[in-house]
C-alpha positions as CSV (number, residue, x, y, z in Angstrom):
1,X,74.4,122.5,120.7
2,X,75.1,126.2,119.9
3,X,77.0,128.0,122.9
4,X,74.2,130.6,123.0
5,X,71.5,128.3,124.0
6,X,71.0,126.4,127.1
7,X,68.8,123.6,128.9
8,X,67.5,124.9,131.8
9,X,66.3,122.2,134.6
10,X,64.0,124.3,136.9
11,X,63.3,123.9,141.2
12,X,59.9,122.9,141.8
13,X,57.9,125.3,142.8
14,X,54.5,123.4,144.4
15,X,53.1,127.0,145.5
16,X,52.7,128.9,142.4
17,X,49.2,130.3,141.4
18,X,46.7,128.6,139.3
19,X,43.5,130.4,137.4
20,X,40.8,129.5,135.6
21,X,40.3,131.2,132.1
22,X,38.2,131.2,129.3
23,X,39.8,130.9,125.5
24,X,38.3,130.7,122.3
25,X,40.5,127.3,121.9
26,X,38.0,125.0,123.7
27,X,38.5,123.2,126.1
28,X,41.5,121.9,127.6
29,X,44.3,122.2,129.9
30,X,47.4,124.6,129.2
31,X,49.1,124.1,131.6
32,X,51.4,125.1,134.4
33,X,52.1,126.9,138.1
34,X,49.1,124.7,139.7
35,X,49.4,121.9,142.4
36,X,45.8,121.1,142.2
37,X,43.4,118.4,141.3
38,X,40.2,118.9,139.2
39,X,37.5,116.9,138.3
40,X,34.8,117.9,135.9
41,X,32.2,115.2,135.2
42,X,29.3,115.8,132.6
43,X,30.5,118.2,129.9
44,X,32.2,121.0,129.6
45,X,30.3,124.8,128.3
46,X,31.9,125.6,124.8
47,X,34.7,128.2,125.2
48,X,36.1,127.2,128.5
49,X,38.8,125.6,130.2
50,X,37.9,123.2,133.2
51,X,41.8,123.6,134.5
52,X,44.3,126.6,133.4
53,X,47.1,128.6,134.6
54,X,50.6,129.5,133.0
55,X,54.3,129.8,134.1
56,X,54.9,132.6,131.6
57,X,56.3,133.8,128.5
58,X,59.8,134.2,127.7
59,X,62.3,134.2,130.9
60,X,59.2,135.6,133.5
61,X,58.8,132.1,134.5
62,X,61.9,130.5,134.9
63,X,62.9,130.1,138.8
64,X,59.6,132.7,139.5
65,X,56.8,130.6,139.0
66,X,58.1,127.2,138.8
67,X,56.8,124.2,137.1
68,X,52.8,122.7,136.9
69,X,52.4,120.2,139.3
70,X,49.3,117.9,138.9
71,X,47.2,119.3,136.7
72,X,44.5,116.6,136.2
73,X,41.3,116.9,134.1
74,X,39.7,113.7,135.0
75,X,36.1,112.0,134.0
76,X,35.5,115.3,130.4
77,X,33.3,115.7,127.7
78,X,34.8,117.9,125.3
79,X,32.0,118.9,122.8
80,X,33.5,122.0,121.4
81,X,36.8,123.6,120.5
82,X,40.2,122.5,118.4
83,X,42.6,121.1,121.6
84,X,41.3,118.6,124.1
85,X,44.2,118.3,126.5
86,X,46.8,121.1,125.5
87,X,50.6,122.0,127.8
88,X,51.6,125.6,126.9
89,X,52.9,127.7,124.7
90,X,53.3,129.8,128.0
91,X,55.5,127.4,129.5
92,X,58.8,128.6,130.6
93,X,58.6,127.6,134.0
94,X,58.0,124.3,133.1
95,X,55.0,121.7,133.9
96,X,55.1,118.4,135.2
97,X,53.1,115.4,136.4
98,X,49.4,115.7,133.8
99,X,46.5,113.1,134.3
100,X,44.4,113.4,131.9
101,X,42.0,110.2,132.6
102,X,38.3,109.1,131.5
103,X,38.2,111.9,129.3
104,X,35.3,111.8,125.7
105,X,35.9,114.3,122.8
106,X,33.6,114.9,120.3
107,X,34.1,117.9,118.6
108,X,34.7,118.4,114.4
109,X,36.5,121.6,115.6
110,X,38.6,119.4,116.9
111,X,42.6,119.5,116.0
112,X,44.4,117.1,118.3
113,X,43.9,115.3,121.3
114,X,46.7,115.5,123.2
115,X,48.8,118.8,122.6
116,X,52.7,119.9,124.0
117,X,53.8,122.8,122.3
118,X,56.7,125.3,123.5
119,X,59.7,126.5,121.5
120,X,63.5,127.8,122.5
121,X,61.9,130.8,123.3
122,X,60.7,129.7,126.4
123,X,62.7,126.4,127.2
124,X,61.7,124.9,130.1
125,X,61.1,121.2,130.9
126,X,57.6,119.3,130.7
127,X,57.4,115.8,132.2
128,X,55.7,113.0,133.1
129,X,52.4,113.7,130.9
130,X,49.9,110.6,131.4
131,X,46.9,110.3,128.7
132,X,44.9,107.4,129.4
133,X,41.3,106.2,129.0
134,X,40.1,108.6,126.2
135,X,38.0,108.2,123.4
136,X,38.0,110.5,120.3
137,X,35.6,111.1,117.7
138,X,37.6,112.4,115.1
139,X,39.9,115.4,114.7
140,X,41.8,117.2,112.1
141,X,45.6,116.8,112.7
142,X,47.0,114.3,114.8
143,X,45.9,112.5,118.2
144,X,49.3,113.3,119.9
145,X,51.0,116.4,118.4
146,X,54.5,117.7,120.6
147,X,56.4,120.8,118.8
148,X,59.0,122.6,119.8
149,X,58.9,124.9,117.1
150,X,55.8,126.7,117.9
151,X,57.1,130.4,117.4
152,X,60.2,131.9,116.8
153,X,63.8,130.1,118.0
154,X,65.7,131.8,121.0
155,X,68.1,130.6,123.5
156,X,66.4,127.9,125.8
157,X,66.4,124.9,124.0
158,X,63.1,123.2,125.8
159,X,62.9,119.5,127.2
160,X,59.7,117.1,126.9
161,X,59.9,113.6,127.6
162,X,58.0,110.8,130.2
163,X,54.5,110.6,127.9
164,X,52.4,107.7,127.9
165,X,49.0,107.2,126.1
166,X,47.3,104.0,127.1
167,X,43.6,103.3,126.1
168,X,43.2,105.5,123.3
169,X,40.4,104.8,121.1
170,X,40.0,107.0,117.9
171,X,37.1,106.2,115.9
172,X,38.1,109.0,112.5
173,X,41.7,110.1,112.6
174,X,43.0,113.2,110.6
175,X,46.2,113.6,108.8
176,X,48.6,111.9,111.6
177,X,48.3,109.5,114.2
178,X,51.4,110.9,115.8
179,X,53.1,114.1,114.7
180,X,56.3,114.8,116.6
181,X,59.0,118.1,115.9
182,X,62.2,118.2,118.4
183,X,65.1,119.6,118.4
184,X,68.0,117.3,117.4
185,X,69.9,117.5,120.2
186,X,66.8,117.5,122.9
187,X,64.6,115.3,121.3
188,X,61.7,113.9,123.1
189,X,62.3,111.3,125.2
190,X,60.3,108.2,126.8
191,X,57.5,108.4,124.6
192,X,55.0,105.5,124.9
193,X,51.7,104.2,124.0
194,X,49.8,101.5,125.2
195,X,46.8,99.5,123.5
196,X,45.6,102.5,121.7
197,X,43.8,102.3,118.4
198,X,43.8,105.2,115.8
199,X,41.5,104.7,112.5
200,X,41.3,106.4,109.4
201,X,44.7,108.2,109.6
202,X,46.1,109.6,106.0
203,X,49.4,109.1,107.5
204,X,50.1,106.9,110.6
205,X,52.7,109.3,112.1
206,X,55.6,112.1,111.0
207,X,58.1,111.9,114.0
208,X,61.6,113.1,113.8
209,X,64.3,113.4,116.9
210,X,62.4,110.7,119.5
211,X,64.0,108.9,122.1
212,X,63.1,105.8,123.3
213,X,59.7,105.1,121.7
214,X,58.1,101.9,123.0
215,X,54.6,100.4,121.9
216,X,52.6,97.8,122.8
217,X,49.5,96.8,120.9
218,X,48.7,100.0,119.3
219,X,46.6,99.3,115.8
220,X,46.5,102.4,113.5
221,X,44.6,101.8,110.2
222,X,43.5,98.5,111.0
223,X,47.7,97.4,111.5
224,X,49.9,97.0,114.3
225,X,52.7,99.2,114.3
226,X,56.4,99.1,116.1
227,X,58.2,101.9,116.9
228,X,60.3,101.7,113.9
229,X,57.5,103.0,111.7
230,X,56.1,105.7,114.4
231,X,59.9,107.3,113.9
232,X,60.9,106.1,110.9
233,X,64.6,105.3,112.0
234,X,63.5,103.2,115.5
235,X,65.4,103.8,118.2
């Protein structure tokens, strides 16, 4: 690792200050500084966020803010907008422990189900992300998109790792099944799925710099895959 940047692990912080906001995105969750639980059944009005908060840009929320803790959108209907569940790109303070459970999304704006993005320029560590029980129209991209190169490098090199997708029913995949950009030496770690099934994929996944990758039962295209072909070098 280059001497100038640095992994930051970050205290927890179980008091910092969640809000509510609207974004042109859709729906979703971007995540962090909350300790509360949210459930929103029926759907959700275009252009709005059932659960959001940050823990800043840049080095605002590192230590200040603190990590997300439980941020849970349980029993959605995402009808409009291009992210269904989506942790950051305000994330430097971190954002751990995400349910997203019994959640539908039906929306042709839609660009990927499940969505971590955060660079070096805010480092930080998200953890423990939990994506069960969701069924998918269709979307654009890929179901489970993480990228740590989602704007310009600095001198955090950021951390993701504990995901698990169980139950995940696509019926018209996009480009990817899984699409997955780490840093070499923080790659993502403990990444696992779990009876999922992902049709009409043009490419069943681009991963590079995963960690311990386990699947069980997960079809895409009509074929079971191993974790060898989700990273294309194993494990």
């Amino acid at each position: 690792m280059p001497a100038n940047r640095k992994i930051l692990p970050l205290p927890e912080r179980a008091n910092s200050t969640a809000r509510h906001r609207t974004r042109t995105g859709g729906p979703g969750v971007v995540a962090s500084a909350t300790d509360g639980r949210k459930e929103c059944p029926g759907k959700i009005p275009p252009g709005t966020l059932y659960r959001s908060s940050t823990t800043g840009r840049c080095l605002r929320g590192k230590g200040f803010l603190g990590p997300a803790i439980h941020c849970d959108p349980i029993l959605c209907s995402l009808k409009r907008g291009h992210g269904g569940v989506v942790i950051g790109s305000e994330i430097s303070g971190g954002c751990r422990n995400v349910y997203a459970l019994n959640c539908t999304m039906d929306s042709p704006e839609l660009d990927r189900a499940l969505r971590i993005k955060t660079s070096s320029s805010r480092g930080g560590v998200i953890e423990n992300v939990y994506f069960k029980d969701v069924k998918v129209g269709t979307y654009n991209e890929a179901a489970v998109r993480v990228n740590m190169f989602y704007e310009a490098p600095g001198d955090y090199i950021p951390v993701v790792r504990n995901i698990l997708v169980e139950n995940l029913d696509v019926n018209d995949g996009g480009k990817y099944g899984v699409l997955i950009r780490a840093y070499p030496e923080s790659p993502v770690q403990n990444f696992r799925m779990v009876n999922c099934v992902i049709n009409s994929v043009d490419q069943v996944a681009k991963a590079d710099h995963v960690k311990n990758v386990k699947l069980e039962n997960v079809t895409i295209n009509g074929k079971e895959i191993t974790a060898e072909e989700l990273t294309g070098e194993g494990n």
